[in-house]
N, C-alpha and C positions, 0 to 999 in steps of 0.2 A: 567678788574678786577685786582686789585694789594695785594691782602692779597695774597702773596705766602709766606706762612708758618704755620705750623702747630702748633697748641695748645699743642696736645700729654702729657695735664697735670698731668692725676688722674689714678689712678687702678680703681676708681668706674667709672663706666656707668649708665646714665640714657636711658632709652626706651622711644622712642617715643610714646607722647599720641595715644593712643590705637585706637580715632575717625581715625588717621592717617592709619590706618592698613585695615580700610573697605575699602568696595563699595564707589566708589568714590561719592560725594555727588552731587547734581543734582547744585549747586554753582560752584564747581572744575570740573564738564564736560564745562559748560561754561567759565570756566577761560580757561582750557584746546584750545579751541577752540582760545581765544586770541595770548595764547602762540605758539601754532601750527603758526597762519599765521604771526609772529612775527619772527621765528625760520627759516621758507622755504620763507622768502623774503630774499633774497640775501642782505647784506650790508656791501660786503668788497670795500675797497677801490677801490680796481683793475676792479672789475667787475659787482659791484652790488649800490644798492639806497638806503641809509638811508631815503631819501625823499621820495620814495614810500612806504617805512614801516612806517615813520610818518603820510603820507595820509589812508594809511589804518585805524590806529588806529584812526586819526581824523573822519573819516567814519564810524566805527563804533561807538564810542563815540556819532553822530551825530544822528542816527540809535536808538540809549538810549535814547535820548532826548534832548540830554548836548545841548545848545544855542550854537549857529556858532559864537556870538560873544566873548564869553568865550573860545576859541581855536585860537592861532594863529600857522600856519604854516610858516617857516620862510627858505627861500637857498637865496643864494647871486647868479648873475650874473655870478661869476668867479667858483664857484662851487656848479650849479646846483642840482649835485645828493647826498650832502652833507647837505643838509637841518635838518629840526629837529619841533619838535611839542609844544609847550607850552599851558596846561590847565590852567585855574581858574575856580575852585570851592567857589565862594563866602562864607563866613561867617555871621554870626548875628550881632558880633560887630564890633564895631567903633573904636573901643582903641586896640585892641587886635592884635597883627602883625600877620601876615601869616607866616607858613613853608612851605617849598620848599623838592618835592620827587624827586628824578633825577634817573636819569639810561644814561648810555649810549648804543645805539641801532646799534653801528658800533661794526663789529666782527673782529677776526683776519683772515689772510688770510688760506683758505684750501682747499685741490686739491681732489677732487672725486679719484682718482689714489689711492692714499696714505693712506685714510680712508676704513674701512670694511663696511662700511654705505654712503650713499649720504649725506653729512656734510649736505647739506640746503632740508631734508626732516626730520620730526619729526619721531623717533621710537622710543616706546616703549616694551622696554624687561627686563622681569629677573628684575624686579623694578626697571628700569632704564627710563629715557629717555635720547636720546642721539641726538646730534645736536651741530653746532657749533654758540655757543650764550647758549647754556642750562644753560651753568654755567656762564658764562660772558658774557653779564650782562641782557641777554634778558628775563632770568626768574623774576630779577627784574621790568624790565620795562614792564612785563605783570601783573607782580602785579599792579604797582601803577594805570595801563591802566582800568583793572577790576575794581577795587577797587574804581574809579568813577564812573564807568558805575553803579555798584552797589549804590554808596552814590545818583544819580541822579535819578535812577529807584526806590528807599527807601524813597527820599521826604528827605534825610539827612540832619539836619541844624548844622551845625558844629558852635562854637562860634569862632573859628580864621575860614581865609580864606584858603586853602588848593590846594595847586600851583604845579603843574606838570612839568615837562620839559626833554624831551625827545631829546638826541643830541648824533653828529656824532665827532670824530674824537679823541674819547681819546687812542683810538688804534693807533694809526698813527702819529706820532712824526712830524709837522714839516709839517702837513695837514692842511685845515681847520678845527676848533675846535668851534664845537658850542655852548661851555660853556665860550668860551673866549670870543667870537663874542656875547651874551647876553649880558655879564659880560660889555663889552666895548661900545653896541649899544642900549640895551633893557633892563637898570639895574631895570627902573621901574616895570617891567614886571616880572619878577625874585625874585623882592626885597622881603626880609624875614628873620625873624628874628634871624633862621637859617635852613639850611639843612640837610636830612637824602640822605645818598650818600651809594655806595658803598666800601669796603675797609674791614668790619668786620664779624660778622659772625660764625658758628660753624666748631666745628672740630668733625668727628666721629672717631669709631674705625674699622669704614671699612665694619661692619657689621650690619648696622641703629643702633647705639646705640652713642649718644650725648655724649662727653664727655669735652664739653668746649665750651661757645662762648665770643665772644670778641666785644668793642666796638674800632674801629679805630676814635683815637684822636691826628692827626698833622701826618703829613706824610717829608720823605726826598726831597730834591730839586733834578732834573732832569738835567743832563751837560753835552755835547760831547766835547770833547777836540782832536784836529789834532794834530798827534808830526811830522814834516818834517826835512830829514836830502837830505841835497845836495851838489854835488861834479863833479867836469867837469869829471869824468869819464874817460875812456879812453878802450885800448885793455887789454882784461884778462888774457896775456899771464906775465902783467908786473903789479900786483896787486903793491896796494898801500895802507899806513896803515892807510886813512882818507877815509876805505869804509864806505859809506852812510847805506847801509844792517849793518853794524858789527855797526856804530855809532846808530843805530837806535837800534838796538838790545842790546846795552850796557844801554841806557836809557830806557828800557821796563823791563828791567834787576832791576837796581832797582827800577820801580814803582812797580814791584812785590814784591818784599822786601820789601818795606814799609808800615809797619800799622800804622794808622792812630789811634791818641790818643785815649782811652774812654771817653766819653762822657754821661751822662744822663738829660734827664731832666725828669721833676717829672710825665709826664706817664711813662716813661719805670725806671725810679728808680722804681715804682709802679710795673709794669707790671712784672721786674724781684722777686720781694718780693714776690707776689700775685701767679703768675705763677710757681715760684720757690717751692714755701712752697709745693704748690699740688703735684709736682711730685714725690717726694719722694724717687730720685735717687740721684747720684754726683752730676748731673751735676745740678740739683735743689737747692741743696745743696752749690754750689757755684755760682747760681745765687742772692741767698737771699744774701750768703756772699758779694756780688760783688755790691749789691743793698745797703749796709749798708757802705763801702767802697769799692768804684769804684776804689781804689788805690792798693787792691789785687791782689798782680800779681799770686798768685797760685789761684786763683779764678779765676781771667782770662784765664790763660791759659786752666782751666777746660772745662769751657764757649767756648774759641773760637774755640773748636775743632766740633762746630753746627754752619756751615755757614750762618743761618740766626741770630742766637744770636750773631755770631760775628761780622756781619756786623750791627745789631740792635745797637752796642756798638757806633760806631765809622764812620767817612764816609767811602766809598771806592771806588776806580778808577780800573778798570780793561780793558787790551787791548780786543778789541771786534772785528778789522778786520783789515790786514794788506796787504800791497803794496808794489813794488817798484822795480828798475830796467825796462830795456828797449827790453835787449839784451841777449841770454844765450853767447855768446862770446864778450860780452862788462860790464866794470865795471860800476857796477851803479851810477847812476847822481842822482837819487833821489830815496825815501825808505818813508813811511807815515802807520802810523797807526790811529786806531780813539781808543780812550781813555773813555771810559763811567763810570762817575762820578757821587754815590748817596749823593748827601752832608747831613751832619747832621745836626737840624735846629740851625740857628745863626751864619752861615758862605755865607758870597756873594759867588759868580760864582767867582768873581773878585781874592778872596784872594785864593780859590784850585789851582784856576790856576798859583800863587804865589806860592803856595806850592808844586806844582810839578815841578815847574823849579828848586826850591831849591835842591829838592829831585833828579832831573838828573844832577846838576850839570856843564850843557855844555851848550855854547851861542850858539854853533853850530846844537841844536834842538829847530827848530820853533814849537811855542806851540799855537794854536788860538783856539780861545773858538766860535765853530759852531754854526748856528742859528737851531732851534729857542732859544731863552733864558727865559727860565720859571721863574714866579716871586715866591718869596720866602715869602711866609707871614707866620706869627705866627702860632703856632697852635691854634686851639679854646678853650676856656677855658673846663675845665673840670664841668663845669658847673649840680651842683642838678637839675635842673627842668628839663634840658633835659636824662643826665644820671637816673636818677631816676626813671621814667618809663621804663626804658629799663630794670632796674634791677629788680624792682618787676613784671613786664610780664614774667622774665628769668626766676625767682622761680614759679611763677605759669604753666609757661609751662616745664620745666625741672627742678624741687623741687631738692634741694640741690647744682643747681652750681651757679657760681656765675657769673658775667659779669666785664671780665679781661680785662683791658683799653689797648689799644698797640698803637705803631707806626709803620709804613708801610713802609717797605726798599723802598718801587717804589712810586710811586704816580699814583694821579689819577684826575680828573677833579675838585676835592676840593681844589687843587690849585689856580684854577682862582676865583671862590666864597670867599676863605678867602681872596685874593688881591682886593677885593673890601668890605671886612668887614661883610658877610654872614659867620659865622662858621660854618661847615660841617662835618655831624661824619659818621661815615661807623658802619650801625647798625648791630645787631645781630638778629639772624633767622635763613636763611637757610643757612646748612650747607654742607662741602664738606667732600669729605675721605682723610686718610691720601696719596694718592698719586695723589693728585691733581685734581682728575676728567680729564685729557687731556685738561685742560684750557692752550689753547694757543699751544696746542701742538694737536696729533691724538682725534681719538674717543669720542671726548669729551661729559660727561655724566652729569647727575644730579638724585640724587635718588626721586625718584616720591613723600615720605615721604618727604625728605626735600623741597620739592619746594611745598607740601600741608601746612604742618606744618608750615613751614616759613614763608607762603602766609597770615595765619591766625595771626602767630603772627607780621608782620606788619602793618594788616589792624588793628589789636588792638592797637598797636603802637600807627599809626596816630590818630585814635580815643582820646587816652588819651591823644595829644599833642593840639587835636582841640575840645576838649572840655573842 
């Protein structure tokens, strides 16, 4: 899951629909039930099976009634346990394209040690549940898993066709990636006329109360960049002023200095106007300014003292892990860092990497741009018929807010869908607190209200898209 950042727009809260607050409904023990075996199947890279948590879900989907030939399971040869599941739910018409639900079912990695709970058992506390996947992204992917079992068990006839895909490796940079491997293998399988993905979403105030959700439209490009400095080295009794450490650190020196121009396009000119107006602070206040002229430099500066709004602005490169030397009594021969690059849309891999050399200055720092190399596609358009259900379900389940368009500093598997012309939006629903839920990090949590709430308002979602 890559929406890391907080809405934290309004002084008003809305409460969650009040159904949310009972007895859970004899629907959400069953969903519940999905979730659980979704959550305590293991699916990190290291040590666990996205493939076996796709077979389960194909199992029971199977169990529902769903036709075996409507479900394909799909792993390659070379990585077995990295597999992934793909539904079709047929539609009525003939003319009418399918949409595509996706989740990704691979988690970050997390050590029993370091957790005050067993990461890959489901508990429930304190209106919590906690597990690692609650919040990324397996609460989704037990929505969309339900949410057939239910449309097949119901005799559902939706007029589009309504296409699932459940896949492994958007956690794992440089993995296999079962959205790429569709995208490249099985486009017919996939194919739709666009997707609802991960990426957007609500923000609360910590204490069940809604105070923002968001719809994610076009995300940053993903880059690693090596900087190598090298030198025959020698005894460090007799330094010399071409060390590899000091040459390395003089170009790290200024990539941190350097900010990177502003930038908008027209969601986040949006998204700063819209999100701006709400808050009703400075720094709101210099968002709408900065939204009407991005050439504000006292606006800016307001703005960039919110690491996510600053980096929302503009791309960024940041050093992420560093090397070098052989010897504590020998001068170093070589010094390497890794350079992690969000580009902002409309820039290649090709030209950052141009523009960090300019910005170090020295032929004597090797700069190579690491694999994997993600492709860069458009963002999807901002499109009425897809946006527009989102925003009148937003008002009817949370009356007064609105649905604030953003762009995603990270990215997420709507990268490979948009490089084959699938547009991909990261909807709105369930929502997290303002400190993150432990996504990607400890204890990771989700509140029981948002994963009901949010369940109901995507299964209405799709509904309004397939019928």
């Amino acid at each position: 899951m890559k929406k890391i950042w907080p809405l934290m727009l309004c002084a008003l809260a809305f409460a969650a629909p009040a159904a949310a607050q009972q007895a859970p409904r004899p629907d959400q023990i069953a969903f519940r039930e999905v979730f659980k075996e979704l959550i305590e199947t293991n699916t990190t890279l290291s040590s666990g099976s996205c493939t076996l948590a796709a077979e389960r879900m194909a199992t029971r989907m199977k169990a529902a009634g769903f036709p075996g030939d409507q479900l394909t399971l799909f792993a390659t040869p070379e990585h077995p346990k990295e597999g992934g599941l793909v539904a079709v739910y047929p539609g009525t018409s003939k003319t009418a394209k399918p949409i595509l639900v996706m989740a990704h079912i691979d988690v970050v990695e997390a050590k029993r040690e370091d957790w005050e709970r067993d990461p890959f058992t489901l508990f429930e506390e304190n209106g919590y549940f906690y597990g690692r996947g609650t919040l990324d992204v397996k609460s989704q992917a037990a929505v969309w898993v339900d949410m057939l079992i239910r449309f097949q068990q119901a005799g559902y006839k939706p007029k589009r066709t309504i296409k699932m895909a459940l896949t492994c490796g958007e956690e794992s940079n440089g993995a296999f990636n079962g959205v790429e491997w569709l995208a490249a293998n099985k486009r017919d399988l996939i194919d739709a006329e666009f997707a609802l993905n991960e990426g957007g979403g609500g923000d609360s105030d910590g204490k069940g109360r809604v105070i923002g959700q968001s719809v994610q439209v076009g995300e940053k490009t993903f880059a690693n960049f090596r900087l190598e400095t090298r030198n025959p080295g020698g005894h460090s009794s007799a330094p010399v002023p071409a060390n590899a450490i000091y040459v390395l650190a003089r170009a790290l020196t200024k990539i941190e200095e350097h900010d990177f121009p502003v930038e908008m396009t027209d969601v986040t000119r949006r998204y700063f106007a819209e999100a701006g107006a709400i808050r009703g602070d400075d720094t709101g206040g210099a968002m709408v300014a900065l939204a009407k002229d991005p050439a504000d430099r006292a606006a800016e500066a307001i703005v960039n003292e919110d690491p996510f709004l600053h980096s929302n602005l503009r791309t960024t490169c940041v050093a992420t892990l560093l090397d070098g030397g052989h010897a504590p009594n020998a001068l170093p021969q070589r010094a390497g860092a890794n350079i992690n690059c969000r580009i902002f849309p409309g820039h290649s891999i090709e030209s950052i990497k141009d523009e960090l050399a300019k910005v170090i200055g020295d032929p004597g720092v090797a700069i190579t741009q690491l694999p994997p190399k993600r492709p860069a596609p458009p963002a999807p358009p901002f499109d009425p018929k897809v946006i527009g259900p989102m925003e009148r379900l937003v008002a009817k389940y949370w009356p007064g807010l609105k649905v604030i368009p953003s762009m995603a500093n990270g990215y997420t598997d709507a990268t490979f869908l948009g490089a084959v012309g699938i547009p991909t939006y990261g909807i709105p629903g369930i929502w997290g607190d303002p400190d993150g839920n432990g996504v990607h990090g400890l204890n990771e949590r989700i509140e029981v209200k948002s994963l009901y709430v949010g369940r109901d308002y995507m299964v209405d979602l799709v509904k309004a898209y397939a019928d």
